[in-house]
C-alpha positions in Angstrom: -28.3 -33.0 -0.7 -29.3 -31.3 -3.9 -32.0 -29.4 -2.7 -29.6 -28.4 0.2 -26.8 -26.7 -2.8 -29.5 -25.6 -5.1 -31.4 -23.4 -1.5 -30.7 -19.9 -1.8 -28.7 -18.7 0.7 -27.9 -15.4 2.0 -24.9 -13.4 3.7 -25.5 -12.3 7.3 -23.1 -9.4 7.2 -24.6 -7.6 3.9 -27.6 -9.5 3.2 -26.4 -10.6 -0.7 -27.3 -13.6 -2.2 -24.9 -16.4 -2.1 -24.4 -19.2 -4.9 -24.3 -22.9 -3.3 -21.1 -23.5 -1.6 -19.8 -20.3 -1.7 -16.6 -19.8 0.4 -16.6 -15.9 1.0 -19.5 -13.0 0.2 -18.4 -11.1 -3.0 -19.9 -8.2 -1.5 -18.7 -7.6 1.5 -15.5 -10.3 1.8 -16.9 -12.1 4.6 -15.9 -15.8 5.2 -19.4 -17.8 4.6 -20.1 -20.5 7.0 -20.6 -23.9 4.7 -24.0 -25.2 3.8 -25.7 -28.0 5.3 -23.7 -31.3 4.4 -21.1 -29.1 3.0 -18.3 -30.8 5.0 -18.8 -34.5 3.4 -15.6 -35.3 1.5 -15.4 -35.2 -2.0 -15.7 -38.0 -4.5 -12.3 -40.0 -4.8 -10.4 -38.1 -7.9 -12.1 -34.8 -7.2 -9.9 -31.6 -6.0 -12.0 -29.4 -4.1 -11.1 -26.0 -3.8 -7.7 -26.4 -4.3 -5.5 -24.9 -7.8 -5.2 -27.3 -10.2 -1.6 -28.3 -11.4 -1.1 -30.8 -13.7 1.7 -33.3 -12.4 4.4 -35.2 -14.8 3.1 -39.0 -13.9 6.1 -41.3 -12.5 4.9 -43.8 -16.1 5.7 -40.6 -18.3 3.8 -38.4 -20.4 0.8 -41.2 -20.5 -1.4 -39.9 -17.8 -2.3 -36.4 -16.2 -3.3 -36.0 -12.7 -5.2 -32.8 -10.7 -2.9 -32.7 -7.8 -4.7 -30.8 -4.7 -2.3 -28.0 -2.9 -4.4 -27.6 0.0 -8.0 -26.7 1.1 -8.4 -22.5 -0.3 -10.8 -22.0 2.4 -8.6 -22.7 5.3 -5.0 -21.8 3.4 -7.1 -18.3 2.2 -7.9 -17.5 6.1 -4.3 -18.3 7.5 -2.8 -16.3 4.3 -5.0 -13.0 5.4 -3.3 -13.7 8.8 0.1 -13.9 7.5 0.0 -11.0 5.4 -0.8 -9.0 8.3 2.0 -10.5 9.8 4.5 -10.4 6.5 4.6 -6.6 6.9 7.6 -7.6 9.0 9.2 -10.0 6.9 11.5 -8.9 3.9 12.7 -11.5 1.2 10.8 -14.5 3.5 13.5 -13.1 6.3 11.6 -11.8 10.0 12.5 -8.6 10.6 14.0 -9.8 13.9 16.4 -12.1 12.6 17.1 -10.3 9.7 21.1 -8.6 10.0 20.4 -4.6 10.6 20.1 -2.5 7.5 23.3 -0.6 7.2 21.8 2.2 4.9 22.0 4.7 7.2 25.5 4.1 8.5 27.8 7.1 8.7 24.5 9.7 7.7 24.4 12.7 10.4 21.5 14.5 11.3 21.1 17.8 12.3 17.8 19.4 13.8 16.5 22.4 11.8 13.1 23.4 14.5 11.1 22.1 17.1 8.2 23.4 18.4 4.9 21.9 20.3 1.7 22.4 18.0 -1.7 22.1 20.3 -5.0 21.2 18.7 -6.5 23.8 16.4 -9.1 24.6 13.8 -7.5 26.8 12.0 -4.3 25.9 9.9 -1.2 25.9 11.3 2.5 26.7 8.9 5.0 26.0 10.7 8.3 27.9 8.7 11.2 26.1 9.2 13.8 29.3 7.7 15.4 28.3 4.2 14.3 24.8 4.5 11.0 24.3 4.0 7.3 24.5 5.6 4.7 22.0 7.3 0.9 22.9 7.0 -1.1 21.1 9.7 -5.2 21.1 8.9 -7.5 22.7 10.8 -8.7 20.1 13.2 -5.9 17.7 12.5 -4.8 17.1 16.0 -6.3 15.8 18.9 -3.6 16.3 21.9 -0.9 18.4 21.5 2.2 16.7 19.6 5.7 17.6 19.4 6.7 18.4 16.0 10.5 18.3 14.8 12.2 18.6 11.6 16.1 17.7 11.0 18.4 17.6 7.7 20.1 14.7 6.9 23.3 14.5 5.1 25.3 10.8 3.8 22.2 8.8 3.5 21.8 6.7 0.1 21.3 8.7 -2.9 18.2 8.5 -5.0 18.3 6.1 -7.7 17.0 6.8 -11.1 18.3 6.0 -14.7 19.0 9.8 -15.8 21.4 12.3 -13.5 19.7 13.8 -10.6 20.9 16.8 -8.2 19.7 16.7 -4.6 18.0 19.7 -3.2 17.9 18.3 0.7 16.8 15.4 2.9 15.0 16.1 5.9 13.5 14.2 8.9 10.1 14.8 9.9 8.1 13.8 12.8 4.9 14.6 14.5 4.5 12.6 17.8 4.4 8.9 17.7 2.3 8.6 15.0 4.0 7.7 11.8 0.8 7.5 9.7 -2.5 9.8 9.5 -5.8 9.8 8.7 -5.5 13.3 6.8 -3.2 15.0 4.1 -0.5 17.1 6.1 1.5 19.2 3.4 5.3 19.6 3.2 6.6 22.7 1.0 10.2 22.6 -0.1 11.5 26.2 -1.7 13.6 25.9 -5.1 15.4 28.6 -6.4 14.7 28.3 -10.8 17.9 29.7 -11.6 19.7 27.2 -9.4 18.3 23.9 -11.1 20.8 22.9 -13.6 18.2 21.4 -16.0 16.8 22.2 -19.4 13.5 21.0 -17.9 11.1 23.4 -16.3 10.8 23.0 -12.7 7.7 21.2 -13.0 8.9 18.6 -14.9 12.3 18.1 -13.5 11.2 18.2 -9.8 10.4 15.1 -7.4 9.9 14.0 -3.8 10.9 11.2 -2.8 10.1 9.1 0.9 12.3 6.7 2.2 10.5 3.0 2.3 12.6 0.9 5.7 10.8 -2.3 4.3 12.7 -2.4 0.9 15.5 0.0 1.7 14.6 2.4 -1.5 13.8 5.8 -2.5 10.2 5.8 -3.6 8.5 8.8 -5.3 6.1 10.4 -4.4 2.7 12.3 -5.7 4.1 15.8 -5.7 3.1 19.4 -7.7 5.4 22.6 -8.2 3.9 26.0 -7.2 5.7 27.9 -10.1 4.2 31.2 -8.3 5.8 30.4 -5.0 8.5 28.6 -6.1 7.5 25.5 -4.1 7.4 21.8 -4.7 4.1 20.9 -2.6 4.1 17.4 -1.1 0.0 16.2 0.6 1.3 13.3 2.2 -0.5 10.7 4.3 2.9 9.9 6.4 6.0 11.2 7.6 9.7 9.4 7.4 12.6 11.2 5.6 11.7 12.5 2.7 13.9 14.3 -0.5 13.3 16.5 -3.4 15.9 16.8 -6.2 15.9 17.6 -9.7 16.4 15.6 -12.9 19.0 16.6 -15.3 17.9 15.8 -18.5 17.8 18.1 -21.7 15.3 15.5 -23.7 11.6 15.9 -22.9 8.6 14.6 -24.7 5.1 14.9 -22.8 1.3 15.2 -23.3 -1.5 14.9 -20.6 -0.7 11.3 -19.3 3.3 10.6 -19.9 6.2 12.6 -19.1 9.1 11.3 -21.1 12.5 12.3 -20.0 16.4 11.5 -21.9 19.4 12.9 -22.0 20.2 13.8 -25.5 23.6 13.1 -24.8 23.7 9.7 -24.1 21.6 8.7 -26.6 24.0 10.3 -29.5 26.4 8.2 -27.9 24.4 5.4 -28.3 24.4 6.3 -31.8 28.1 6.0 -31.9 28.4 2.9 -30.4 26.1 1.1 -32.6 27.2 2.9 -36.0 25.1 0.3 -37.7 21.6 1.2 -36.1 21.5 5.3 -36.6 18.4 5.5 -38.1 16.8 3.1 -35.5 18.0 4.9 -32.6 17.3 8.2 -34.2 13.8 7.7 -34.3 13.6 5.8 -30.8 12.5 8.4 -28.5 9.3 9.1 -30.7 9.3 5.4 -30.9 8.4 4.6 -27.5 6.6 7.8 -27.1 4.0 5.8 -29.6 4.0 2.8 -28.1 3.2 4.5 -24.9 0.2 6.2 -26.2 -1.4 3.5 -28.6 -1.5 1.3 -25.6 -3.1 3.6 -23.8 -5.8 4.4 -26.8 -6.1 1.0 -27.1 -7.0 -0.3 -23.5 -9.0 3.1 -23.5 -11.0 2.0 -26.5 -11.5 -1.2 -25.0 -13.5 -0.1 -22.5 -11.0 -0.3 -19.3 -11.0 2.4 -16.8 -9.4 5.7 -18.5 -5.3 5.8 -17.7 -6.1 8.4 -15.1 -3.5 11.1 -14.4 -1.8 11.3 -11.2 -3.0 14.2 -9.1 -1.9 16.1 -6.7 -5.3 17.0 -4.8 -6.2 18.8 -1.7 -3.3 21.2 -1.7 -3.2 23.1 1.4 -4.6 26.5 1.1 -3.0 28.8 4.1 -4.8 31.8 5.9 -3.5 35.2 4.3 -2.4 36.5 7.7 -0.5 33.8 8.5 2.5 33.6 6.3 3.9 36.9 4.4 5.0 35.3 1.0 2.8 35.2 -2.6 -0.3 33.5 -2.2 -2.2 31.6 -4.8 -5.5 33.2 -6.5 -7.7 30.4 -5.1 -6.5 31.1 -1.3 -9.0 33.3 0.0 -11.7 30.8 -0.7 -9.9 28.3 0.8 -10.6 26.1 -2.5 -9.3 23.5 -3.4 -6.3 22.9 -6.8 -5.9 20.3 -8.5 -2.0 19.9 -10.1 -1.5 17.2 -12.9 1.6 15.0 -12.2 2.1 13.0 -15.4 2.9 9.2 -15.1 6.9 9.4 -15.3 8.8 7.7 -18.2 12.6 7.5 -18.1 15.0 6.3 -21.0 18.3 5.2 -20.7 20.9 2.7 -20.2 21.0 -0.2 -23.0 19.2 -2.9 -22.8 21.8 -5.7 -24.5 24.7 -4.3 -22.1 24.3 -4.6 -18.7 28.6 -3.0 -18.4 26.9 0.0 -20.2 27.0 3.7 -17.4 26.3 6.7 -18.5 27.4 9.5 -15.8 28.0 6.6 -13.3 24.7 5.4 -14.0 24.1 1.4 -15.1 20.4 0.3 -16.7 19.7 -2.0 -18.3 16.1 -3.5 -17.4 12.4 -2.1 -18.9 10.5 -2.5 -16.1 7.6 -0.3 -13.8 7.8 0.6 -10.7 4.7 -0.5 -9.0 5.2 2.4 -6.1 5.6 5.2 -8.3 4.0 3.9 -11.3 7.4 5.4 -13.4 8.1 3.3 -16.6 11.7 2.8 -17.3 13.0 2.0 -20.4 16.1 1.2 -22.1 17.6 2.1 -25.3 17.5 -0.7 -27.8 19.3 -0.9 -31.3 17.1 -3.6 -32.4 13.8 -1.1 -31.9 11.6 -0.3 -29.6 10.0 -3.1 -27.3 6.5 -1.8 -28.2 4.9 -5.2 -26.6 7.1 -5.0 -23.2 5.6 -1.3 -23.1 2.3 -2.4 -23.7 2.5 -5.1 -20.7 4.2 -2.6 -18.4 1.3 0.4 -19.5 -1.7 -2.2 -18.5 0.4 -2.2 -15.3 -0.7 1.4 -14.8 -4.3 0.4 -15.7 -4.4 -2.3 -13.4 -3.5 0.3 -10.8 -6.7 1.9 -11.5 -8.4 -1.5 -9.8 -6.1 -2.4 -7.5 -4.2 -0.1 -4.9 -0.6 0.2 -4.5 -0.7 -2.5 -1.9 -3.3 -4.7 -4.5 -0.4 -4.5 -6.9 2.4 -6.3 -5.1 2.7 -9.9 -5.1 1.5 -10.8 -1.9 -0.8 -8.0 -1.3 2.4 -6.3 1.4 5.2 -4.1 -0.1 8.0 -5.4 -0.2 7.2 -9.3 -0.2 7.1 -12.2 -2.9 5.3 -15.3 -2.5 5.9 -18.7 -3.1 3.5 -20.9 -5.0 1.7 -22.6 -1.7 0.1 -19.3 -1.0 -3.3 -18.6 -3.0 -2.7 -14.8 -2.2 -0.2 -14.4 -4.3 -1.4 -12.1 -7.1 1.7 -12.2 -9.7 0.6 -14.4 -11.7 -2.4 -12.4 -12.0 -0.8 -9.6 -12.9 1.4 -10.3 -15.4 -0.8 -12.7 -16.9 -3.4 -10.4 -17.3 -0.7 -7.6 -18.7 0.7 -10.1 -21.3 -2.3 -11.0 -22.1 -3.7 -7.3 -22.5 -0.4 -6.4 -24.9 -0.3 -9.3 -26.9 -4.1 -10.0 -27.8 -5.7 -6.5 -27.6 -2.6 -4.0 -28.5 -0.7 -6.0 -31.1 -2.1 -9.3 -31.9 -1.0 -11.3 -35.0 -2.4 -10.3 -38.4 -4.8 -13.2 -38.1 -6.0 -11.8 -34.9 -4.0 -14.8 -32.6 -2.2 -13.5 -30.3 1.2 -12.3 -30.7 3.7 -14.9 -31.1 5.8 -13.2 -28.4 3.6 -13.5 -25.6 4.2 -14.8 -22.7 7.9 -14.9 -23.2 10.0 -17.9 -23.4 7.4 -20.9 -23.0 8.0 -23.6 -20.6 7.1 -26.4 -21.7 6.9 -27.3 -18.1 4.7 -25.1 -16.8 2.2 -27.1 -16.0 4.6 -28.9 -13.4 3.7 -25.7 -11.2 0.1 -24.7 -9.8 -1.4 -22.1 -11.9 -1.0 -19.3 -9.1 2.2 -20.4 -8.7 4.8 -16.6 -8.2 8.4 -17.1 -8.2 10.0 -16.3 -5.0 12.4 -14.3 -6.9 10.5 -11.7 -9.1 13.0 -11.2 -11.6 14.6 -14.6 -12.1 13.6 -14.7 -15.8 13.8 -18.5 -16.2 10.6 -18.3 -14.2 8.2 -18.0 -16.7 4.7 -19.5 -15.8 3.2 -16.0 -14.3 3.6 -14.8 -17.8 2.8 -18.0 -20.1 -0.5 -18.0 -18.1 -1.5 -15.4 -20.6 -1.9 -18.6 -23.1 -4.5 -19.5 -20.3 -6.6 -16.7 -21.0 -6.3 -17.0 -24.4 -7.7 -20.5 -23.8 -10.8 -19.2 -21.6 -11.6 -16.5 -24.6 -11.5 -18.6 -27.4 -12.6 -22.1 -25.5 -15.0 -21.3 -23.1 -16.4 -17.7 -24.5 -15.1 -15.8 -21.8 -14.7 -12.1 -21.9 -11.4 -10.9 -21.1 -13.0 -7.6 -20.2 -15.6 -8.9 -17.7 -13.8 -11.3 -16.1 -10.9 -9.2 -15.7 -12.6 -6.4 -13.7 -15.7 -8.4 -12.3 -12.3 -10.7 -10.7 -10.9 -6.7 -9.3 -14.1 -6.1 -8.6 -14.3 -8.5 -5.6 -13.4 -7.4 -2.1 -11.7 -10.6 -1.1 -8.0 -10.3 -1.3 -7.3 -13.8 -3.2 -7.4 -13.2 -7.1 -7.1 -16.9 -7.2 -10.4 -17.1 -5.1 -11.9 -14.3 -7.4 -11.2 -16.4 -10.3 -12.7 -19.6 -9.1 -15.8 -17.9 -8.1 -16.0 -15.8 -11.3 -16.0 -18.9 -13.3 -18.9 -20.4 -11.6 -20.8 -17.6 -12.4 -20.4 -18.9 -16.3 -21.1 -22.5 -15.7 -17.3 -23.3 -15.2 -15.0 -25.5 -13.1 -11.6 -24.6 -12.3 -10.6 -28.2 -12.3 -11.9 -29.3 -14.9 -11.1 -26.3 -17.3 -7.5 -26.4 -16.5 -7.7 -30.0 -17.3 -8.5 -30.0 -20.8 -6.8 -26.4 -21.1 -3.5 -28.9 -20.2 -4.8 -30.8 -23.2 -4.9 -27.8 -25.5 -1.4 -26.2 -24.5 0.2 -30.1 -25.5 -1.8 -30.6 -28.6 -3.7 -28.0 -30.1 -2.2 -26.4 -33.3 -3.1 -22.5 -31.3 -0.7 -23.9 -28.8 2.2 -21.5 -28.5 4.3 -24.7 -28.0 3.0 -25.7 -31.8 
């Protein structure tokens, strides 16, 4: 049997070696047949591929157990099949027993154009008079589709934590399809005098599609033509879409953040809390700073650069077809790049939830992980520089994982409760509290900071470590973000590098993180099992416990 595990073994879909007992080729993600003798049962007391938890023992606090959840290989394969099949679910509801949404009730529609477009090489604008214009690529179609574009009026409004005016919804379709394999390009006219904004147009515009699955306005990549007066949308999809325009008259940026406030609201801030002036007078540069030495510092640590969003293969339009200014670049039909900085809104107050300002209530610093906008409260006490510094590792995760990496379950719109391994929270946050409190502002002594993590449950280890809350923001749920004392414990125990293991885990093609991990481990000598054992031991007794 031991020289069966110690035979090298290979994967027959990429050809890369394998390490014994390897469930799944980091390579290329596919499932590995077991070795030889693979299938024997484990010794009695051992957990094989299973998460550990550590269970409370019915004789008390005398004796800890490794209590298996299931077999990862098995669980892993049926998970991959139900996320597939989760695109239909919504809050653990099927989309077929779920009650109809009623967000569209009363909203009227009205069709702008139709037209049939046939397959072409050459682009094709379609003009739709006063309301906007579609740019179909040159050898985007195959069969001829029937293209149609309708306004929409009484539909939910756009939510955002400063005032915005809307500019239109339309409806958009192009045949059946909903989804494409290239960039069409939406261009929606603005008229600068119009905007009622101390913000240029290119920092006050954005687009905005409508998601069914969570029943939101999400933004979208977007970048404003100031020649043309035209907010330029490549998009990979159609559904409705908006543009409309922040009000704001506060506006800090530089190449990476866009920070928008209304000056307004915050001197009324000041008035309310008469006590904190000074605090709240310097708040805005505040968390301006904290945005930026997070950044510096995840940059200096050798993490992939905060890369700005970008706006890339705008459509460039054949001179003769269209008799408005074109851009310098058209002839050549080159290619422009627009910057769209990473979003960061501030307002409402964070220890008032009754708090509206213009009919609008915030009160929550969170980031959206669609958009990638950071929003952030005001705060007399000061600014929540280590909140900010969890939420702007957020954005460099993003550089590893897609939008569809960064959920929960791997499917928009979807949590995941703790007996499913795909479930990534726990890597997330864990990772981002982790990132703030250790690398951005540790303690003096270089421990951690003594906020990490949050509240500690002293509990936690009642719950598997990959364990996601099925309700995200239930804050009494703390074990995604206390598992940042775990990887404080795999640093300074076990020598791991944060840095390696972080992106050689994101580096993996196999959707489980919690499979990544086990498998990442092995490559440094370790067992899950039996480092979450005596990492059980360390977070009851050790004096670096945060429960010491």
């Amino acid at each position: 049997m031991a020289n069966q595990e110690a035979r090298v073994r290979f994967c027959r879909q990429c050809g890369a070696s394998l390490t014994p007992n390897q469930r799944f080729c980091r390579q290329c993600g596919r499932q590995i047949s077991p070795p030889p003798g693979a299938g024997s049962s484990p010794a009695a007391g051992q957990v094989s591929g299973a998460p550990p938890v550590t269970a409370q023992s019915r004789g008390g606090w005398g004796r800890w157990t490794l209590v298996a959840a299931g077999c990862v290989g098995t669980l892993a394969l049926l998970c991959v099949v139900g996320a597939v099949l989760a695109v239909a679910f919504r809050s653990g509801i099927p989309s077929g027993q779920r009650p109809p949404s009623t967000a569209w009730d009363g909203a009227k529609t009205e069709v702008l154009h139709s037209e049939r477009l046939v397959p072409s090489q050459e682009y094709q604008v379609v003009d739709v008079e006063g309301a906007l214009s579609i740019v179909v690529p040159g050898g985007f179609l195959d069969t001829p589709e029937e293209l149609s574009v309708a306004a929409v009026t009484g539909g939910p409004a756009l939510q955002l934590p400063l005032p915005a005016q809307p500019l239109g919804v339309f409806e958009i379709e192009l045949g059946e399809k909903t989804f494409f394999a290239e960039h069409l390009f939406i261009e929606l006219p603005y008229d600068p005098a119009a905007l009622e904004s101390s913000l240029p147009a290119e920092f006050s515009l954005l687009a905005s599609y409508w998601d069914e699955e969570v029943e939101a306005w999400v933004e979208m990549p977007s970048a404003v033509d100031t020649d043309r007066q035209r907010l330029v949308i490549p998009t990979l999809h159609l559904t409705k879409i908006r543009y409309d325009y922040v009000v704001a008259d506060g506006h800090i940026y530089n190449d990476y953040f866009s920070v928008k406030y209304d000056q307004s609201e915050l001197d009324a801030m000041k008035k309310k809390y008469p006590n904190f002036e000074q605090t709240l007078s310097d708040y805005v540069e505040g968390v301006v700073n904290a945005l930026e030495t997070a950044r510096l510092t995840y940059d200096q640590h050798g993490f992939r650069e905060l890369e700005k969003i970008k706006a890339a293969e705008w459509a460039v339009v054949p001179a003769e077809s269209r008799g408005v200014k074109l851009p310098p670049w058209h002839p050549d039909h080159s290619v422009m790049v627009k910057t769209v900085r990473f979003n960061v809104f501030i307002g409402g107050d964070r220890h008032d939830e009754s708090w509206t300002w213009k009919g609008i209530a915030y009160s929550s610093l969170s980031r959206s992980k669609y958009s990638g906008n950071i929003y952030i409260p005001y705060d007399h006490s000061g600014v929540q520089a280590l909140e900010i510094a969890h939420e702007v590792f957020h954005s460099v995760q993003n550089r590893y994982y897609n939008l569809v990496g960064m959920t929960e379950f791997g499917v928009p719109g979807t949590t995941s409760p703790s007996y499913q391994f795909l479930a990534r929270q726990w890597w997330l946050e864990a990772t981002a509290e982790y990132a703030a409190g250790k690398l951005v502002y540790p303690e003096p002594d270089g421990r951690p900071n003594q906020y990490m993590g949050g509240d500690i449950d002293f509990k936690r280890h009642e719950k598997p470590l990959a364990h996601s809350p099925s309700v995200v923001r239930q804050y009494s749920e703390r074990p995604a973000y206390n598992n940042a004392w775990f990887i404080e414990f795999l640093v300074t125990q076990k020598d791991i590098d944060f840095n390696d293991m972080f992106e050689t885990v994101a580096s993996y093609k196999w959707p489980s993180v919690y499979d990544n991990l086990v498998a990442y481990l092995e490559t440094q000598g370790l067992d899950i099992n039996q480092v979450y054992a005596q990492y059980t031991v360390w977070w009851l007794f050790n004096p670096r416990s945060p429960l010491q």
